[in-house]
Each structure stands twice: as structure tokens, then as C-alpha cells.
TORMI-605937 format. One line per field, with one value per atom (N, C-alpha, C, CB): residue number from 0; atom name; x negated, y negated, z. Coordinates in nm, 4 decimals. Glycine has a CB too. Layout:
vexgu = c(NUM_...)
lumdren = c(CA_...)
c1 = c(X_...)
c2 = c(Y_...)
c3 = c(Z_...)
This chain:
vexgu = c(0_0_0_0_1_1_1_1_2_2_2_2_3_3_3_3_4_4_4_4_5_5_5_5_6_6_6_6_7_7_7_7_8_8_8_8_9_9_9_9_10_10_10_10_11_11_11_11_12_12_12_12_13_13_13_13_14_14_14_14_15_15_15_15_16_16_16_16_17_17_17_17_18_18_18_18_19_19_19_19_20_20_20_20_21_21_21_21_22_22_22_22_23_23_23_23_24_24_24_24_25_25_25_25_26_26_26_26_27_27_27_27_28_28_28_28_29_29_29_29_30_30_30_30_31_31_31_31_32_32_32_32_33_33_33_33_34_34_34_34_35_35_35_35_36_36_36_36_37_37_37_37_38_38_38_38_39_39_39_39_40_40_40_40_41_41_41_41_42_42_42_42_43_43_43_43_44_44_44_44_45_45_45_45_46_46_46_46_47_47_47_47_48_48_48_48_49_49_49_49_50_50_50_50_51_51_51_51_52_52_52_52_53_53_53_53_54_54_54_54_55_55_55_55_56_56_56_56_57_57_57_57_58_58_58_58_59_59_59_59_60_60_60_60_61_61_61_61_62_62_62_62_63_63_63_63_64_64_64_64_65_65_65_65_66_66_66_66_67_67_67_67_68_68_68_68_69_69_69_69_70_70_70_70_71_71_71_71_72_72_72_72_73_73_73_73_74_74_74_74_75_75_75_75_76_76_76_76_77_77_77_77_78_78_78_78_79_79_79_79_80_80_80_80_81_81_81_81_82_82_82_82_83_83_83_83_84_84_84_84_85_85_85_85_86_86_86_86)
lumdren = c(N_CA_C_CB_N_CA_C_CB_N_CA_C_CB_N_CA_C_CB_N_CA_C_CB_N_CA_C_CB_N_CA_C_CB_N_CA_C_CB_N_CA_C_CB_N_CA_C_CB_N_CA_C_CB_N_CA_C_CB_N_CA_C_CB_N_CA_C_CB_N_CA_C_CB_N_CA_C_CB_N_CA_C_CB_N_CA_C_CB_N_CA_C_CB_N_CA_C_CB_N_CA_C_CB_N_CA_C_CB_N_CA_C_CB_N_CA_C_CB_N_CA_C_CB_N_CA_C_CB_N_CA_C_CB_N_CA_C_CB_N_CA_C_CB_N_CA_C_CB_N_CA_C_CB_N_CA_C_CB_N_CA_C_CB_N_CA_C_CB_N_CA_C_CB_N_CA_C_CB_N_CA_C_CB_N_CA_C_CB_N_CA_C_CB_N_CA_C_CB_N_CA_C_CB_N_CA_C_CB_N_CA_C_CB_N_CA_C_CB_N_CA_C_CB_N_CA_C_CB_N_CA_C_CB_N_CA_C_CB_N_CA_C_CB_N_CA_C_CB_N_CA_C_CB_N_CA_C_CB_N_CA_C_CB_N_CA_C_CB_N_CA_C_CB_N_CA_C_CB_N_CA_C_CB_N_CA_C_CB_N_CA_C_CB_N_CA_C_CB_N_CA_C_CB_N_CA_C_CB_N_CA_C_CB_N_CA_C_CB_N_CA_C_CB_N_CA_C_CB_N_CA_C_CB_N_CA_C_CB_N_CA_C_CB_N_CA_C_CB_N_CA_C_CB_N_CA_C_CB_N_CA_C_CB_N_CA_C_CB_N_CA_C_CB_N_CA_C_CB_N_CA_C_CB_N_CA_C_CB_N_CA_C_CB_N_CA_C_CB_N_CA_C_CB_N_CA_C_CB_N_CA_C_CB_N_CA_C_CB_N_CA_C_CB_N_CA_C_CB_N_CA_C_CB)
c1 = c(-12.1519_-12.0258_-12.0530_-11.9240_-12.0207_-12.0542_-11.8735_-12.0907_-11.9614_-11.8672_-11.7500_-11.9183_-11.8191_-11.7244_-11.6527_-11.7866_-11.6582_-11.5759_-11.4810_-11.6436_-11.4960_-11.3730_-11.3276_-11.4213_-11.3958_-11.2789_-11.1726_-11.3362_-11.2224_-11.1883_-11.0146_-11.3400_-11.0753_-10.9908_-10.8785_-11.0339_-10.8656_-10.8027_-10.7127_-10.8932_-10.7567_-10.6698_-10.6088_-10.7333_-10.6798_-10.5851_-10.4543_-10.6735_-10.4786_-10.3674_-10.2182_-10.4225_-10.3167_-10.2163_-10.1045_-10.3419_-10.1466_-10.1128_-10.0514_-10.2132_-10.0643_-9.9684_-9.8752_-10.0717_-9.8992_-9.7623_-9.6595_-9.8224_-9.7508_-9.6580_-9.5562_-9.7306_-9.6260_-9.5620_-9.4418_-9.6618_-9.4496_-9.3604_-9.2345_-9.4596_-9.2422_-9.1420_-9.1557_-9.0489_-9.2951_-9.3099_-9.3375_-9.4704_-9.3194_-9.2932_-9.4796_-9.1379_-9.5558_-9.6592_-9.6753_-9.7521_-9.5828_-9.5531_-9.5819_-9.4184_-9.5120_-9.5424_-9.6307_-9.4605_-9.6819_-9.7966_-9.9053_-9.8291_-9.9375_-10.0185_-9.9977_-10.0608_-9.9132_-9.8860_-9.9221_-9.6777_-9.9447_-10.0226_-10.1780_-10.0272_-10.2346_-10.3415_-10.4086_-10.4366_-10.3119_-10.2995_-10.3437_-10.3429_-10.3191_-10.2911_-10.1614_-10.3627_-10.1704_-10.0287_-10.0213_-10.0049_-9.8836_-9.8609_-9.9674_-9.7302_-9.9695_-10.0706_-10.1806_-10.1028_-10.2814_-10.3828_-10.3928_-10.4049_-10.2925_-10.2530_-10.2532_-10.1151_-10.1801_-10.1525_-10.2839_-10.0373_-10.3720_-10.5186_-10.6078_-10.5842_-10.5959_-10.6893_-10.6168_-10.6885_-10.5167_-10.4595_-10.5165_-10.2561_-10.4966_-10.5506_-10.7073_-10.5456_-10.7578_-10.9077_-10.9354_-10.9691_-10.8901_-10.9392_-10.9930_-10.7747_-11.0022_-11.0444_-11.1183_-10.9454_-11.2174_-11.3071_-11.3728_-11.4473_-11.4162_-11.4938_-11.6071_-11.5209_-11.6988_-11.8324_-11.7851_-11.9528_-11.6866_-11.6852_-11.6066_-11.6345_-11.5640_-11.5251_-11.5860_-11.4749_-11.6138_-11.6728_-11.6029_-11.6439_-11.7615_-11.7008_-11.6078_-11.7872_-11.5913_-11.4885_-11.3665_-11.5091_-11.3392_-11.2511_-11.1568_-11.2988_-11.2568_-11.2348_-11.1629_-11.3637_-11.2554_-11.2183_-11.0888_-11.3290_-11.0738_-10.8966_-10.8284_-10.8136_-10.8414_-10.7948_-10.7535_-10.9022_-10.8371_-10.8233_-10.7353_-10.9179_-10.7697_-10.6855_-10.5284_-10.7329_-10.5449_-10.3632_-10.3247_-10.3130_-10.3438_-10.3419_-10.3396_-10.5152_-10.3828_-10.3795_-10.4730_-10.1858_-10.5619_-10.6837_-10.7479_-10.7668_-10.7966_-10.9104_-10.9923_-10.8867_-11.1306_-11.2456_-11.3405_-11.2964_-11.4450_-11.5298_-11.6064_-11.6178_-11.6873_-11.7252_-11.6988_-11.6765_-11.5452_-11.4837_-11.4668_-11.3135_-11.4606_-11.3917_-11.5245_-11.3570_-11.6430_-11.8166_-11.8049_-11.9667_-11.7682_-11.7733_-11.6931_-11.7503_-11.5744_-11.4953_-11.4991_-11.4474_-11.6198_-11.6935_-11.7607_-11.7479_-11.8682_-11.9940_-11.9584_-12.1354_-11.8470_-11.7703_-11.7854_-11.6104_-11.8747_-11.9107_-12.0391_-11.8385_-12.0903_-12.2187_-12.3378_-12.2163_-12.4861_-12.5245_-12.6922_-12.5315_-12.7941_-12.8869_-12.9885_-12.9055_-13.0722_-13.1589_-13.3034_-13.0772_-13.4175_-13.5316_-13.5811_-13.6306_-13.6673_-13.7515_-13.9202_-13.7616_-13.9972_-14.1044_-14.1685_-14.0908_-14.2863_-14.3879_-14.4160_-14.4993_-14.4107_-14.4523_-14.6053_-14.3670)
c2 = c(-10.4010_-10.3433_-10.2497_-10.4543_-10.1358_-10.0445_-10.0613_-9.8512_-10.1778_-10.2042_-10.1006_-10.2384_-9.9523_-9.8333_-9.7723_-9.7314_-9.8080_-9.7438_-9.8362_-9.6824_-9.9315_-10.0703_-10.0478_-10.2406_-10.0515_-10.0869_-9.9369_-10.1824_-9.8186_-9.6934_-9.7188_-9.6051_-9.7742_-9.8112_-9.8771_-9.8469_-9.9794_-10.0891_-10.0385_-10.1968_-9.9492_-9.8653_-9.7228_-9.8484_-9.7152_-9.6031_-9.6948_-9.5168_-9.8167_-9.8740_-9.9024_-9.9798_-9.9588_-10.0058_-9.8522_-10.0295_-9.7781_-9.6364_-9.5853_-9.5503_-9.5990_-9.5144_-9.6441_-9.4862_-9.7357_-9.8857_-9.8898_-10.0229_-9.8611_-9.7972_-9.6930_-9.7442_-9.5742_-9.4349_-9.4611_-9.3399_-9.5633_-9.5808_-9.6742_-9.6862_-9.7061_-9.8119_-9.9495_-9.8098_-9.9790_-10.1335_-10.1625_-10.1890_-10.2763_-10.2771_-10.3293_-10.3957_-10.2458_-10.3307_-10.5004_-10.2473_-10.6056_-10.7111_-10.7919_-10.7070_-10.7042_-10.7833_-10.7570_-10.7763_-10.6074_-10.6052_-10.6912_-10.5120_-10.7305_-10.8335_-10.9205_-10.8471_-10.9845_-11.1484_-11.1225_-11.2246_-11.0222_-11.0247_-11.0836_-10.8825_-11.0456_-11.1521_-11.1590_-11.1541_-11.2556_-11.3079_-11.2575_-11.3985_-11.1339_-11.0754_-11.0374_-10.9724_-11.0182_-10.9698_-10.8676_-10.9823_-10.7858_-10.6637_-10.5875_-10.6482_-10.6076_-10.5609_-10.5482_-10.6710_-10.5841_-10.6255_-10.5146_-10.7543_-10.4856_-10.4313_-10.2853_-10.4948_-10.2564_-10.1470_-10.0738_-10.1556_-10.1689_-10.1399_-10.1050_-10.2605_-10.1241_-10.1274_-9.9206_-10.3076_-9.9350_-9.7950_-9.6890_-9.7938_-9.6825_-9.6679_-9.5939_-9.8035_-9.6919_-9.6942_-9.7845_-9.5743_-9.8596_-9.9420_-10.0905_-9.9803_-10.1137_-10.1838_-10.1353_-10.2644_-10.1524_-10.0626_-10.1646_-9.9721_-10.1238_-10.1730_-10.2674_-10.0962_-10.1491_-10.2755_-10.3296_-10.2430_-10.3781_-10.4888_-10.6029_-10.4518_-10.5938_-10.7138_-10.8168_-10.6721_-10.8743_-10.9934_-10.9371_-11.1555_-10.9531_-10.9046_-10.9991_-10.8604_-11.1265_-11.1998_-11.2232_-11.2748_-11.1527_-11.1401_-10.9596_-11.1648_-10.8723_-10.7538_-10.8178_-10.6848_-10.8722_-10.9252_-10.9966_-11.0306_-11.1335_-11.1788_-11.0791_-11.3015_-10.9283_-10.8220_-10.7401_-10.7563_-10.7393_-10.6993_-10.7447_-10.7158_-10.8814_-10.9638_-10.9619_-11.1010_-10.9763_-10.9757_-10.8670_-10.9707_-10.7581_-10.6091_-10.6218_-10.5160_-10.6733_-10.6308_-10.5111_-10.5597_-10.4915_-10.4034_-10.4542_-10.3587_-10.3655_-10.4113_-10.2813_-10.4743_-10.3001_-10.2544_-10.2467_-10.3349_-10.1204_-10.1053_-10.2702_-9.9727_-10.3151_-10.4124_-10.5608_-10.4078_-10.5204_-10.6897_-10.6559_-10.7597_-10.5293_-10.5129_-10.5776_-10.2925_-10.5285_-10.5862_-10.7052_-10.5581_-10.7702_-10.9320_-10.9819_-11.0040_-10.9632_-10.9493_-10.9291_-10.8985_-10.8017_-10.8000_-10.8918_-10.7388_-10.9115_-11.0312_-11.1843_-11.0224_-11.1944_-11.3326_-11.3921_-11.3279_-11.5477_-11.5890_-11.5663_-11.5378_-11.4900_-11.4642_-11.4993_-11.3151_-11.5396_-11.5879_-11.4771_-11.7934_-11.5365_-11.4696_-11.5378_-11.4254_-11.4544_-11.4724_-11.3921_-11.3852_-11.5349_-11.5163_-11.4129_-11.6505_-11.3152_-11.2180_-11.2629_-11.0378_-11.2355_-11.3073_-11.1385_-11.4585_-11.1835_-11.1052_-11.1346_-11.1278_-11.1053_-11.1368_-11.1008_-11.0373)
c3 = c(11.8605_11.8163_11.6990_11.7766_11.7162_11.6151_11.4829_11.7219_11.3439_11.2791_11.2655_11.1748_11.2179_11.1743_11.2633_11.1174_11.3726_11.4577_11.5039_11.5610_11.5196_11.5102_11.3961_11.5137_11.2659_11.2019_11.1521_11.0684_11.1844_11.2012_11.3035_11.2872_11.4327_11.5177_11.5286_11.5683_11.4007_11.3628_11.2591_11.3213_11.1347_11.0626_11.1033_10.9572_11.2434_11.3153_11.3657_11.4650_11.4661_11.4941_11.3949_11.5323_11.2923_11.1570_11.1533_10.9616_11.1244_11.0802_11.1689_11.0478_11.2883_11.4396_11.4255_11.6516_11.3998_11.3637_11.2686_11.3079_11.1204_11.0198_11.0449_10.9307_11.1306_11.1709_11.2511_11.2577_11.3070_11.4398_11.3468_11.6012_11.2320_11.1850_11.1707_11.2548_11.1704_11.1746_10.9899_11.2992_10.9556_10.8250_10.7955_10.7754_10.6703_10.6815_10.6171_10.6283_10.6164_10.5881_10.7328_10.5256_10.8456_10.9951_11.0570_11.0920_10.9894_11.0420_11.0240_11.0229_10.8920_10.8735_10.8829_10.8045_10.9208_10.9324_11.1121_10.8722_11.1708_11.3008_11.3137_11.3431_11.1933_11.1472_11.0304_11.2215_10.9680_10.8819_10.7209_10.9299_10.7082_10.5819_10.5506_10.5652_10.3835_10.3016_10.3159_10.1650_10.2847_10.2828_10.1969_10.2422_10.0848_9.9697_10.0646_9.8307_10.1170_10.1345_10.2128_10.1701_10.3550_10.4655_10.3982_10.5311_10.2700_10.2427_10.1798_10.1657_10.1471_10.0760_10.1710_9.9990_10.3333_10.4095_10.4726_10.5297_10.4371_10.4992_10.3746_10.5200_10.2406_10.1262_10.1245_10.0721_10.1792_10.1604_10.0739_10.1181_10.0120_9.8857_9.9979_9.7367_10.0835_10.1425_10.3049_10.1303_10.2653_10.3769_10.4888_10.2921_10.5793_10.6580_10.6541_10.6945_10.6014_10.5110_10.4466_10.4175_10.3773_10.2949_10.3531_10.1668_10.5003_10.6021_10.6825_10.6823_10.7129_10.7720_10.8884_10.7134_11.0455_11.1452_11.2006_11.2315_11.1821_11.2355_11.2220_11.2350_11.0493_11.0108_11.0976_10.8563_11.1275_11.2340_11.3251_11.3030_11.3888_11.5413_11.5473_11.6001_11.4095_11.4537_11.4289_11.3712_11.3391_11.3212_11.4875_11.2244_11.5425_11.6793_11.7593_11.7379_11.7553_11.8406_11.8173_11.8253_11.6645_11.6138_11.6629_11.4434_11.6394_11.6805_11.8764_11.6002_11.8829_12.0874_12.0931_12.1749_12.0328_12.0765_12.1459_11.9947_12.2770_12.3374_12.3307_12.4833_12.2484_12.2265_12.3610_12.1212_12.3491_12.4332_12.4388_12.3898_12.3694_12.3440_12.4541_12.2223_12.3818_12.4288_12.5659_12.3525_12.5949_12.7733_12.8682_12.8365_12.7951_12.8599_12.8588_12.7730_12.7605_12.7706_12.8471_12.6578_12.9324_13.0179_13.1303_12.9961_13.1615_13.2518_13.3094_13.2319_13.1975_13.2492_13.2425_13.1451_13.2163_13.1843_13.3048_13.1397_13.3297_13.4540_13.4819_13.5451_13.4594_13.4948_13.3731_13.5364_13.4315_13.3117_13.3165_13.3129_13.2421_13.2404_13.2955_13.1332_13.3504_13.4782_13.4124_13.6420_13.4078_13.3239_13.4212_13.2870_13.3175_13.4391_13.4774_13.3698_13.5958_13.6177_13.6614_13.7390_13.6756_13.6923_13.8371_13.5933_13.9477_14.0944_14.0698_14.2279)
């Protein structure tokens, strides 16, 4: 997962959400941040590198993003890995 472009992705969402009339208070309680916090990540005062990718990802999820990433894992979901041999 290329961190900067998720989380690029994630403060584009916030921002086309804000734009549209959503208050940023509900936006974050989509996962589980304060308004403040929400309004720092639109800002820039809260950036990317300084997130924990898991903390991204429930970011995603609250959000209803589906990432290049997660769509692969979705893909291969069911299927497992198969050792390679030398004939």
C-alpha cells in the first residue's frame, strides 16, 4: 500500500464530504475521531507519516473507500499459496 497515496485519498474524501455539507464532527465519528482532529488532517497539521497504517485503514473503512490494495485482497480471498519446486 503506497501510505501517501491512501492517505492523500482519504483527505480527498474528507474534503469532497465537507464540500458536499457534511459537518466535520460526523465525519469523524465515521472513525472514530473529533472534529478538531478531522479539521487538522484537512489543514495539514496532521499528515500521513505521522499515522499508524491501521489507524488509515479503520480510516478507510469508516469512509467506505475501497483502495487499489484492498480490491486484490478481495480478489485472492480463498485462495492460498502454493510452494514453488524445481522439476
Amino acid at each position: 500500500m503506497d501510505h501517501k497515496k491512501t492517505w492523500d485519498a482519504v483527505v480527498a474524501e474528507i474534503q469532497r464530504r465537507k464540500d458536499a455539507g457534511e459537518t466535520l464532527e460526523s465525519i469523524g465519528v465515521k472513525f472514530g475521531r473529533s472534529k478538531s482532529y478531522v479539521h487538522k488532517m484537512l489543514s495539514g497539521a496532521v499528515t500521513g507519516s505521522r499515522v499508524n497504517v491501521d489507524n488509515v485503514k479503520t480510516m478507510i473503512r469508516g469512509l467506505g473507500l475501497k483502495l487499489e490494495d484492498e480490491k486484490k485482497d478481495e480478489i485472492l480471498e480463498g485462495f492460498g499459496l502454493v510452494r514453488r519446486v524445481k522439476a
